[in-house]
C-alpha positions in Angstrom: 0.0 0.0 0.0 2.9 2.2 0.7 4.4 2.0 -2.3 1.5 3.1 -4.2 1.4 6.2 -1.9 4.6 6.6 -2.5 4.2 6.3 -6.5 1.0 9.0 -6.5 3.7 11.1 -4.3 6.6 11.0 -7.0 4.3 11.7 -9.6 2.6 14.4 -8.5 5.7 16.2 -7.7 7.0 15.6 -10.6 3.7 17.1 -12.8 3.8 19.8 -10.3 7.7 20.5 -10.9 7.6 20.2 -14.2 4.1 22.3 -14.4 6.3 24.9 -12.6 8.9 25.0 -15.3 7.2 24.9 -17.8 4.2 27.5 -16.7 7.4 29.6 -15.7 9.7 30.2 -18.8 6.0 30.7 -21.0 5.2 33.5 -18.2 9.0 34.6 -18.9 9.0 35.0 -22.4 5.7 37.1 -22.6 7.3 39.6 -20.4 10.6 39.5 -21.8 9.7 39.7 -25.6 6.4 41.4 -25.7 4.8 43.3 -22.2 8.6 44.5 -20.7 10.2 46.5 -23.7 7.2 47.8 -24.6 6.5 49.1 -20.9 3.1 46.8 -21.0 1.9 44.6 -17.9 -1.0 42.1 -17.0 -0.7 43.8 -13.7 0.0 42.0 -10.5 3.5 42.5 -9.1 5.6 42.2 -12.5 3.7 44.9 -12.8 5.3 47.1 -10.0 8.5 45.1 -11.4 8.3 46.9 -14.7 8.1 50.0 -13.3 10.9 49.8 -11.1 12.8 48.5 -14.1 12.2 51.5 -16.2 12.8 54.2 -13.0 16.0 52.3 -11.2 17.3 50.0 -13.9 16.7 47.2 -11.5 16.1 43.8 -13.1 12.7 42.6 -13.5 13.0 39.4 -12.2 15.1 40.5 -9.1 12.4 43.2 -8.5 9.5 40.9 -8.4 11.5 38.9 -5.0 11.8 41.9 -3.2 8.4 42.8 -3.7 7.3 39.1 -3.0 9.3 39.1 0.0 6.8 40.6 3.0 4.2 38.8 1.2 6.5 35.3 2.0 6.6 36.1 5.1 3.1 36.3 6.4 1.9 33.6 3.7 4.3 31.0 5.7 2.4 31.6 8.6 -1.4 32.0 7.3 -0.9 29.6 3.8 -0.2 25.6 3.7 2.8 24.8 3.7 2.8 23.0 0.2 1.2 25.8 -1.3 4.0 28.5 0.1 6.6 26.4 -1.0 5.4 25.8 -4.6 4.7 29.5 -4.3 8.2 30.3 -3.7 9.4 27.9 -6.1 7.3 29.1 -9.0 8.5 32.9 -7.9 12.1 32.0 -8.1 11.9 30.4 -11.4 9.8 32.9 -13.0 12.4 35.5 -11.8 15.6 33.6 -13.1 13.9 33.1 -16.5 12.3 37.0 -16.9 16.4 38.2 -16.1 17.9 35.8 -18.5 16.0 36.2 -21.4 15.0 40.3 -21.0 18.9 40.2 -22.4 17.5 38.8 -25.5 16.3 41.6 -27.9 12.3 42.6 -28.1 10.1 40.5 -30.5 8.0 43.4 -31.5 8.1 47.2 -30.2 4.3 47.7 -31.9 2.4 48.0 -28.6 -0.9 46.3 -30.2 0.8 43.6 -31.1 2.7 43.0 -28.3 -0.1 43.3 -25.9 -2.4 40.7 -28.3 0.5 38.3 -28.2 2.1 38.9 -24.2 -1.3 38.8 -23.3 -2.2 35.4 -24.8 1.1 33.9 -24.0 0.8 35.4 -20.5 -2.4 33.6 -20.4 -1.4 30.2 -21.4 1.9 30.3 -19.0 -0.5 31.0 -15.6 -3.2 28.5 -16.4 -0.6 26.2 -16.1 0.7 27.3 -12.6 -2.8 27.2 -11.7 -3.6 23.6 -13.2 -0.5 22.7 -10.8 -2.4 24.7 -7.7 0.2 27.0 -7.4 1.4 30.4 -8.1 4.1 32.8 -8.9 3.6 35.6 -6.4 2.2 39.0 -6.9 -1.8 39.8 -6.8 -2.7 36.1 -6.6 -1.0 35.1 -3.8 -2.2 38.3 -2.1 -5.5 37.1 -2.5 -4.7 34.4 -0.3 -3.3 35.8 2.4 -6.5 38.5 2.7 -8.5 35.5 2.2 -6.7 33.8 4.8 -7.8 37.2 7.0 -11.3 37.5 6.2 -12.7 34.9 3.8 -15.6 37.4 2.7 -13.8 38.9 -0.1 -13.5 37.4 -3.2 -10.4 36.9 -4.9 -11.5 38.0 -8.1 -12.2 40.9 -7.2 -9.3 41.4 -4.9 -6.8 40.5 -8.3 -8.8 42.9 -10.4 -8.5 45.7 -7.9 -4.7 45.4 -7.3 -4.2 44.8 -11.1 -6.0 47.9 -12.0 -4.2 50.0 -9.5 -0.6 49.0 -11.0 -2.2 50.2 -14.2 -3.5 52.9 -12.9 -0.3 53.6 -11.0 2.0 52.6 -14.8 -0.3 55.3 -16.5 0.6 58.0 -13.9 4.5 57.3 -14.1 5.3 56.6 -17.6 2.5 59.8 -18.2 1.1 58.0 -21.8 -2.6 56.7 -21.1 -2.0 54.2 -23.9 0.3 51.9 -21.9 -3.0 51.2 -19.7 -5.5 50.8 -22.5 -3.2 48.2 -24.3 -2.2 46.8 -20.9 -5.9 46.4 -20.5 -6.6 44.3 -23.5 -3.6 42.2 -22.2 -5.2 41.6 -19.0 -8.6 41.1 -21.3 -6.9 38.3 -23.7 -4.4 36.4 -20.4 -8.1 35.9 -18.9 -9.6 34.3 -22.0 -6.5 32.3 -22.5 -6.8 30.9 -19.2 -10.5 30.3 -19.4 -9.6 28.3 -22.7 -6.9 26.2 -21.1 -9.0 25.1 -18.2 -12.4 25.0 -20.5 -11.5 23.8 -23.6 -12.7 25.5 -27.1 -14.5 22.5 -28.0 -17.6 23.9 -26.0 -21.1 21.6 -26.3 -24.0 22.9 -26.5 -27.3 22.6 -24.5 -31.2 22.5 -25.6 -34.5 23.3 -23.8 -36.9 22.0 -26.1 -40.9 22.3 -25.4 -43.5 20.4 -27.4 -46.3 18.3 -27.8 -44.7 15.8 -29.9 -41.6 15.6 -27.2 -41.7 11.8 -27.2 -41.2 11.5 -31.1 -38.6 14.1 -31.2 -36.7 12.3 -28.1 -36.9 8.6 -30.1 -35.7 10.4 -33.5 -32.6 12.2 -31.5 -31.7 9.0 -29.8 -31.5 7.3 -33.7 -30.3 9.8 -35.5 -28.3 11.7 -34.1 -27.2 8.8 -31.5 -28.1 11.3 -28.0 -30.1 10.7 -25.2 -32.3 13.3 -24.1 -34.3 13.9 -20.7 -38.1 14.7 -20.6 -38.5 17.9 -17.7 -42.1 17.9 -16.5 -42.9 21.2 -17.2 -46.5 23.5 -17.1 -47.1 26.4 -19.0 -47.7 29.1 -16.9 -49.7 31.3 -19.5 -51.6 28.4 -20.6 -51.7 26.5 -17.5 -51.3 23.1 -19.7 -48.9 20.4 -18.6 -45.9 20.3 -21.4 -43.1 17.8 -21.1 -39.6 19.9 -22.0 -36.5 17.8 -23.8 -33.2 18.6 -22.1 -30.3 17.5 -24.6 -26.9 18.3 -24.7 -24.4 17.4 -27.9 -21.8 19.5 -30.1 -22.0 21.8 -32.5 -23.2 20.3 -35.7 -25.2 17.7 -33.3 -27.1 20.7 -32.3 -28.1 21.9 -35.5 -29.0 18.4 -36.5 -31.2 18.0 -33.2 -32.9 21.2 -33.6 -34.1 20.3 -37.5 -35.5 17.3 -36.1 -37.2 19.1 -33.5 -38.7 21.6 -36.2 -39.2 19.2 -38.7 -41.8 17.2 -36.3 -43.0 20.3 -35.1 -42.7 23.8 -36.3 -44.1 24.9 -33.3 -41.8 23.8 -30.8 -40.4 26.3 -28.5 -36.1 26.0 -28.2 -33.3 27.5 -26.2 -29.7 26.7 -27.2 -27.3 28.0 -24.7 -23.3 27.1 -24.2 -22.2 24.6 -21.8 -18.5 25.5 -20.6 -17.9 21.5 -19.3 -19.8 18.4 -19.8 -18.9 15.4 -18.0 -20.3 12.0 -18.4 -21.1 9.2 -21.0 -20.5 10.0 -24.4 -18.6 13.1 -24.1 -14.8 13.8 -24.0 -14.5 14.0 -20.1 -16.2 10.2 -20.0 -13.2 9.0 -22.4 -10.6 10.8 -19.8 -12.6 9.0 -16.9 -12.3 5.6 -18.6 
């Protein structure tokens, strides 16, 4: 029994190590080669780092562990322990990578471009530190330690109000308003990017279908189109009739294919189509993971 333990140990170190690196150097480049040179940030405390780079000539990377440092401190104490050390860990290495390679030259100095493509790059670097459940400092694992405090506050909220006062605070120093409206699409596109890392882009999507005819459209989805479908007892409110409503969920060309059928029986039917972020269970891409 041990030894399996000990297995499920060594490997999740190692994804979490390796998770690190990886999540790391991706961070790294987008600030080296796109946000840094062009005086752009996604906020947080590279943020702050960028600044001081540009007013004391002090490296970014060695700027973002002095500024981590108090916050180290008090997250030993009011963090877990694994957490603080992967913390620390992701800090350091995202620090050694931004100094290296900020001696490489810029890959653009077009500030639209370079917020479109630091942002996305940004965004694809921390959803891997957060698929590892860690982080690499800055507004995020402030968030924790106020959480830690006082659980009320959200930290959401808490990342988007210290992220928009480092832009706030970049547009006062470096005086040129459009270094906050590019940082803000930056910020826009490294939240997408991390939505589609955890999500997926290969979104299903889900149908409310009300008719009288539900039991023949159910039986002609389930041979056609090969998709189960769930009857809702359901009662018009207007018309105070009882109504049975279809709940289905498939992709995108299964929906388009569903919803002909449900027409094609009856043109009257009444249906919702709405996105579904995840979907777990038979049939779908999260039951072939599971299996």
């Amino acid at each position: 029994m041990w030894k399996v333990v000990w297995k499920n140990e060594i490997k999740s170190l190692f994804i979490t190590s390796a998770g690190l690196v990886v999540g790391s150097f991706i961070m790294a480049c987008s600030t080296a080669f796109f946000l840094l040179p062009n005086k752009l940030s996604t906020g947080g405390f590279s943020g702050l780092s960028t600044i001081a780079y540009y007013l004391f000539h002090v490296p970014v990377g060695t700027a973002m562990i002095i500024l981590n440092l108090p916050l180290f401190i008090i997250a030993f104490f009011r963090v877990g322990k694994k957490f603080f050390i992967k913390s620390v860990f992701g800090t350091v290495l995202l620090a050694v990578f931004i100094n290296i390679l900020e001696r490489f030259p810029a890959a653009t100095t077009d500030k639209l471009l370079a917020c479109i493509y630091g942002g996305i790059i940004m965004g694809i670097g921390t959803a891997i530190i957060l698929k590892v459940n860690s982080s690499t400092g800055g507004s995020d694992l402030l968030s924790y330690v106020v959480r830690s405090f006082n659980d009320r506050f959200r930290s959401g909220d808490l990342i988007i109000t210290v992220d928009t006062i480092i832009i706030i605070l970049s547009i006062a120093i470096f005086k040129e308003i459009e270094i906050g409206l590019y940082s803000a699409i930056a910020i826009f596109l490294m939240g997408k990017m991390i939505d589609i890392v955890f999500e997926g882009v290969n979104f299903t999507k889900v149908l409310f279908i009300v008719s009288d005819k539900s039991d023949e459209i159910a039986k002609l989805i389930g041979t056609v189109v090969q998709r189960g479908s769930t009857g809702i007892y359901a009662k018009g409110m207007h018309t105070e009739n009882d109504k049975m409503m279809l709940f289905c969920v498939g992709s995108r060309s299964e929906i388009v294919r569903i919803k002909n059928i449900a027409t094609k029986i009856d043109n009257k039917a009444f249906i919702v189509i709405f996105n579904a972020r995840e979907t777990w269970g038979k049939g779908f891409e999260k039951d072939k993971l599971l299996r």
